[in-house]
N, C-alpha and C positions, 0 to 999 in steps of 0.2 A: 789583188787587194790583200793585202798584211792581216794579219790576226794578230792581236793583241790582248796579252792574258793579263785581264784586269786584278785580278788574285788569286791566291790558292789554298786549297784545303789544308792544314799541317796536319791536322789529327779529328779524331772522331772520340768523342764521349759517351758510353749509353749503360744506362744500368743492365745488369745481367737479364732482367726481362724482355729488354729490349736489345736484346745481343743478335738475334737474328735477321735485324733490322738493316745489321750492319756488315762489310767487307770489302774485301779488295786490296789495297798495295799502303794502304795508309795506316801509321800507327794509331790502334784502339785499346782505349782506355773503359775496362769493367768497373763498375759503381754500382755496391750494394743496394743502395738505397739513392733516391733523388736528394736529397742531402749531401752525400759522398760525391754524387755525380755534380752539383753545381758548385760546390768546392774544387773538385780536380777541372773543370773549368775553367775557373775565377786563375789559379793558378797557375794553367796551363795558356790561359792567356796572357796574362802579366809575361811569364818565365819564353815565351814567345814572341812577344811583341806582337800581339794580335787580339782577334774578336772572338768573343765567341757567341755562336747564334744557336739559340734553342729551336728546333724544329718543332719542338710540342710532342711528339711523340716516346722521349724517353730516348732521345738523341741529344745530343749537341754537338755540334761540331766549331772547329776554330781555324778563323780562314787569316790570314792577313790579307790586307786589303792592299 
């Protein structure tokens, strides 16, 4: 049986408090504030061609789909 990767992560969003939240091999992006952080989203999505999904936690990350 094939495995088929339905999307993938591009990058990871999260304010510095919520930095330890986050790691691994994908680029992340620190946000002062949750403001800063749903802005370099918005744009990191557009400049992407992708989504980006709030985790609620002071994450987001941006997958294409």
């Amino acid at each position: 049986m094939a495995v088929e990767l339905k999307g993938e992560i591009l990058a990871v969003v999260a304010t510095r408090d919520s930095s330890n939240k986050v790691g691994g091999g994908l680029p992340i992006f620190l946000a002062e504030d949750e403001e800063e952080r749903q802005k370099l989203g918005l744009i990191l999505s557009r400049a992407l061609n992708a989504v980006a999904h709030d985790l609620e936690n002071g994450v987001l990350i941006i997958v294409r789909h």
